[in-house]
C-alpha positions in Angstrom: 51.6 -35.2 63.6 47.9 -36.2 62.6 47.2 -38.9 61.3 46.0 -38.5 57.8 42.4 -38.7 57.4 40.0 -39.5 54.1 38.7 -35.7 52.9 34.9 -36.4 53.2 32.3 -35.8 50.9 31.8 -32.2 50.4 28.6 -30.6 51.1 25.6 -28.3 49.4 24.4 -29.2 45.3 26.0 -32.1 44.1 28.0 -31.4 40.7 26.1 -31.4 37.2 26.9 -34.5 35.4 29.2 -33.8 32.4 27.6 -37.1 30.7 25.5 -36.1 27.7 27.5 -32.9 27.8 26.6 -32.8 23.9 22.9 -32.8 24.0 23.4 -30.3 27.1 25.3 -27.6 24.4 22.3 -28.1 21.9 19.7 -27.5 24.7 21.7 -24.6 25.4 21.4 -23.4 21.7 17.4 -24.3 21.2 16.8 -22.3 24.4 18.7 -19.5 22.6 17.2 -19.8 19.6 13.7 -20.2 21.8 14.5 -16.5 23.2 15.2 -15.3 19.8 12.1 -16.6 18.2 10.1 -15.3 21.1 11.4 -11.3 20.4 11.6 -11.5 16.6 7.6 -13.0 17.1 7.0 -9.6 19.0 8.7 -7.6 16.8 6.0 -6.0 13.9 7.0 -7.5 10.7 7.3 -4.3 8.8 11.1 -3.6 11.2 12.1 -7.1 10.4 14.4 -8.6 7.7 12.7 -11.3 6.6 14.0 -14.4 4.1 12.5 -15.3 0.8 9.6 -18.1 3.0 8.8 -15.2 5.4 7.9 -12.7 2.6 5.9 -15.3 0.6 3.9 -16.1 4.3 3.7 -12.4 4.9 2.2 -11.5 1.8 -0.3 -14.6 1.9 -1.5 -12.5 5.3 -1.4 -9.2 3.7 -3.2 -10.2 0.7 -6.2 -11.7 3.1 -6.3 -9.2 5.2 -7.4 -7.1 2.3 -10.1 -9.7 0.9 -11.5 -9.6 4.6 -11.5 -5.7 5.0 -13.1 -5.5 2.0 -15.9 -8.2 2.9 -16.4 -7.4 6.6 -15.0 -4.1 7.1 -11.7 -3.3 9.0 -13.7 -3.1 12.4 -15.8 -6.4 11.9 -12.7 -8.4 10.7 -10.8 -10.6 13.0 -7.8 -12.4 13.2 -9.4 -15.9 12.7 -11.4 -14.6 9.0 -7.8 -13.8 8.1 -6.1 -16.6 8.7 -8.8 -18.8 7.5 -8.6 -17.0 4.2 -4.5 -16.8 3.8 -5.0 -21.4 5.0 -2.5 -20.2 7.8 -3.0 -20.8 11.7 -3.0 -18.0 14.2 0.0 -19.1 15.6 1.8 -17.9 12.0 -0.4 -14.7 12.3 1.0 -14.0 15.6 4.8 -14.5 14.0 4.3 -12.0 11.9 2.1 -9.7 13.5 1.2 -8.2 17.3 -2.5 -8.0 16.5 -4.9 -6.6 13.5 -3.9 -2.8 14.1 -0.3 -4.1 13.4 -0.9 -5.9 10.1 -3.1 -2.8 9.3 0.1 -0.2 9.8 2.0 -2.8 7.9 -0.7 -2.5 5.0 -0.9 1.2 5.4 3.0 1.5 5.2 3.0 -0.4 2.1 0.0 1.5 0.7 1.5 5.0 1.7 4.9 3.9 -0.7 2.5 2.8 -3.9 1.0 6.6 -3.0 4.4 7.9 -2.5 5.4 6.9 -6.2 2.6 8.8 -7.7 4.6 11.9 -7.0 7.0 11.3 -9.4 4.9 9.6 -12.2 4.1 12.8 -13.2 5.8 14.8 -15.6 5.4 18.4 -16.6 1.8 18.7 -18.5 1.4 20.9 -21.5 -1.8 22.0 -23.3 -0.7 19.6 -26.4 -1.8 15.4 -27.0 1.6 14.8 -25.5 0.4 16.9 -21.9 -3.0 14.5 -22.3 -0.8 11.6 -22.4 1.0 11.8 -19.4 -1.5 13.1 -17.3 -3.6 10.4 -18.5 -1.0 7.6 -17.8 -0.6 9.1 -14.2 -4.7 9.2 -13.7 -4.5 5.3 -14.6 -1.7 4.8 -11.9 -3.6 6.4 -9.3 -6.4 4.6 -10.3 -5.0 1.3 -9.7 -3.2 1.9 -6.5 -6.4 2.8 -5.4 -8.2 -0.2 -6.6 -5.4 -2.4 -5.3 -5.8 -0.6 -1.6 -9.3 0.4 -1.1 -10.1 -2.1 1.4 -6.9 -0.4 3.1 -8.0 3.0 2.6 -10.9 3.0 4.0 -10.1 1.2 7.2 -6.9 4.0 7.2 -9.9 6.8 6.7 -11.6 5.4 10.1 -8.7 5.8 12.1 -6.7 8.9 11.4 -8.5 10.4 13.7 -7.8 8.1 16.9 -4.2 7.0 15.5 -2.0 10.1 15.3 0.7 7.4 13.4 -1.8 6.6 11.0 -2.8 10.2 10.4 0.6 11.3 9.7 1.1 8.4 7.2 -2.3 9.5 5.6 -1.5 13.3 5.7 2.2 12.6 4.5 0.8 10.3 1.2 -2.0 12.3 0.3 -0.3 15.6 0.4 2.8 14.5 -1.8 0.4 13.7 -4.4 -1.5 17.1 -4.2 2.1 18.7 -4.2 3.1 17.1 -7.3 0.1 18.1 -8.8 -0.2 21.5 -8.5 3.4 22.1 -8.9 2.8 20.8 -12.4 -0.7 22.7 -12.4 1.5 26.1 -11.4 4.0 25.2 -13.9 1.5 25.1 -17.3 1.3 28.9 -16.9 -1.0 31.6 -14.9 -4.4 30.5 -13.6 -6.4 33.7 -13.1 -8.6 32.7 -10.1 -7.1 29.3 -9.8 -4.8 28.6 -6.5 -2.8 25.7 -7.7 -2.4 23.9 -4.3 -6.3 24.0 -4.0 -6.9 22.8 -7.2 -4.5 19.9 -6.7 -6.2 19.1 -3.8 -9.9 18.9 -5.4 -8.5 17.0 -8.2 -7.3 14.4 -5.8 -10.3 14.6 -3.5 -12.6 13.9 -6.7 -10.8 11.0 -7.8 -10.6 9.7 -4.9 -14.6 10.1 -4.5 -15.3 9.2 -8.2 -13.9 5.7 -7.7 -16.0 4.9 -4.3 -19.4 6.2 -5.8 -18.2 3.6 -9.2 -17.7 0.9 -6.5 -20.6 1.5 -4.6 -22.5 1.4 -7.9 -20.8 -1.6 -9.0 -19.4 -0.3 -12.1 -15.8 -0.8 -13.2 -13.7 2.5 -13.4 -12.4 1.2 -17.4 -10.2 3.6 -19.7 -13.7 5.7 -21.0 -14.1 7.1 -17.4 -10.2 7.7 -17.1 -10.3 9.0 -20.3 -13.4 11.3 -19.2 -11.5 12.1 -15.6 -8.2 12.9 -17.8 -10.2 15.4 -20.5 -11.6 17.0 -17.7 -8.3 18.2 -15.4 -6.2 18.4 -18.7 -9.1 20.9 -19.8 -9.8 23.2 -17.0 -6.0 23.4 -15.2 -4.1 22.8 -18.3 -5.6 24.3 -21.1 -6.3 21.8 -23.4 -8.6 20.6 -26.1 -10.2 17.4 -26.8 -8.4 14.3 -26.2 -5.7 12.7 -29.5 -8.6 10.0 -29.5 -11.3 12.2 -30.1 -9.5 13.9 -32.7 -7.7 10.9 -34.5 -11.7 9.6 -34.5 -12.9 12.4 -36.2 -9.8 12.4 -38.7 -11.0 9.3 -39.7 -14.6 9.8 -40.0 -13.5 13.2 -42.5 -11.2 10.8 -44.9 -14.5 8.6 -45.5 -17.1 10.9 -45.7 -13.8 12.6 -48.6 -13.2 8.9 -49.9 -17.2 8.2 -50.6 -18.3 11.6 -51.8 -15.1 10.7 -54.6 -16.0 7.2 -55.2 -19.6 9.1 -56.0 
């Protein structure tokens, strides 16, 4: 028999200590959480859940992403206006977002639902004060989600025709609105002469052009011009008169002219 002999060392990597094994199982866990950082970070933010910090960082971004557009222009903006606006670093802006064309389709997105909601804010619209009423509270919401998202707007006008995804958004938005519209313009009774969907459309393309040439001018589109816009549409597609202000006014002027020619 051989004589026993002392098994030698064996060969190739030497063993990984197990000492520290502890901080080894948290390095594990940061690198995982590294990995998952690095494709959330990739991810748009519009297709992530975000928590209650995320949403308040996101909208800080959003919001100065608008106060930029509207100072420099969607194509003379960059990345470092926004940030320095929102008092955020690019590395949070690239958290959140790939580049500028993503927060812009996360702004568009957002924009297109506010647009979205318009369709039904309107009720049916009859040729009485009631009819002026809620075609008049649906001018005023249009009019503030445009005022909210002109900057937006304009930069989504630019590039509907080079982004078929931003063109379908804008086509998909505007068109609900014009739906709703002449649905409610075909439902107040015949038009002779009048196609409803082409009417709808104008009304919504003269808004819309009414409240750049106010901006351009620098004055404030205020409850008179509403009021005008809203006398106007209710007049010519719904057959109305002049607007319960107008005649509550003049009911009031006719009880004192009444009231002095007695006192007399």
């Amino acid at each position: 028999m051989a004589p026993a002999t002392t098994p030698s060392t064996p060969s190739g990597p030497k063993p990984v200590s197990t000492r520290g094994a502890k901080s080894g199982t948290n390095g594990k866990r940061a690198a995982s959480r590294g990995a998952k950082m690095a494709v959330v970070a990739g991810e748009p933010a519009s297709k992530r859940a975000l928590r209650s910090q995320g949403r308040k960082t996101m909208r800080k971004l959003l919001d100065a992403a608008m106060v930029v557009f509207a100072r420099r222009g969607y194509h003379a903006a960059r990345v470092d206006d926004i940030v320095k606006v929102a008092r955020t670093s690019h590395g949070t802006f690239y958290l959140y977002f790939s580049n500028k064309e993503d927060l812009l389709r996360a702004l568009v997105g957002e924009a297109g639902e506010v647009v979205a909601s318009l369709d039904d804010a309107l009720g049916p619209v009859g040729p009485d004060a009631a009819g002026w009423q809620e075609l008049r509270t649906w001018m005023e919401r249009f009019s503030t989600a445009w005022q909210r998202y002109a900057p937006v707007l304009r930069a989504w006008t630019d590039l509907v025709m080079s982004d078929p995804e931003l063109g379908a958004q804008a086509h998909a938005a505007a068109g609900g609105v014009a739906s709703t519209l002449a649905a409610r313009i075909d439902g107040a009774g015949p038009h002779p002469g009048i196609d409803p969907n082409a009417a709808a459309e104008a009304v919504v393309a003269m808004v819309d052009r009414f409240h750049q040439l106010r901006q351009f001018a620098g004055e404030p589109v205020d409850a008179s011009a509403l009021d005008t816009l809203t006398t106007m549409v209710h007049r010519a597609l719904f057959g109305g008169g002049p607007p319960p202000g107008y005649l509550l006014a003049t009911a009031d002027s006719t009880d004192s002219v009444v009231t002095d020619d007695m006192d007399d």
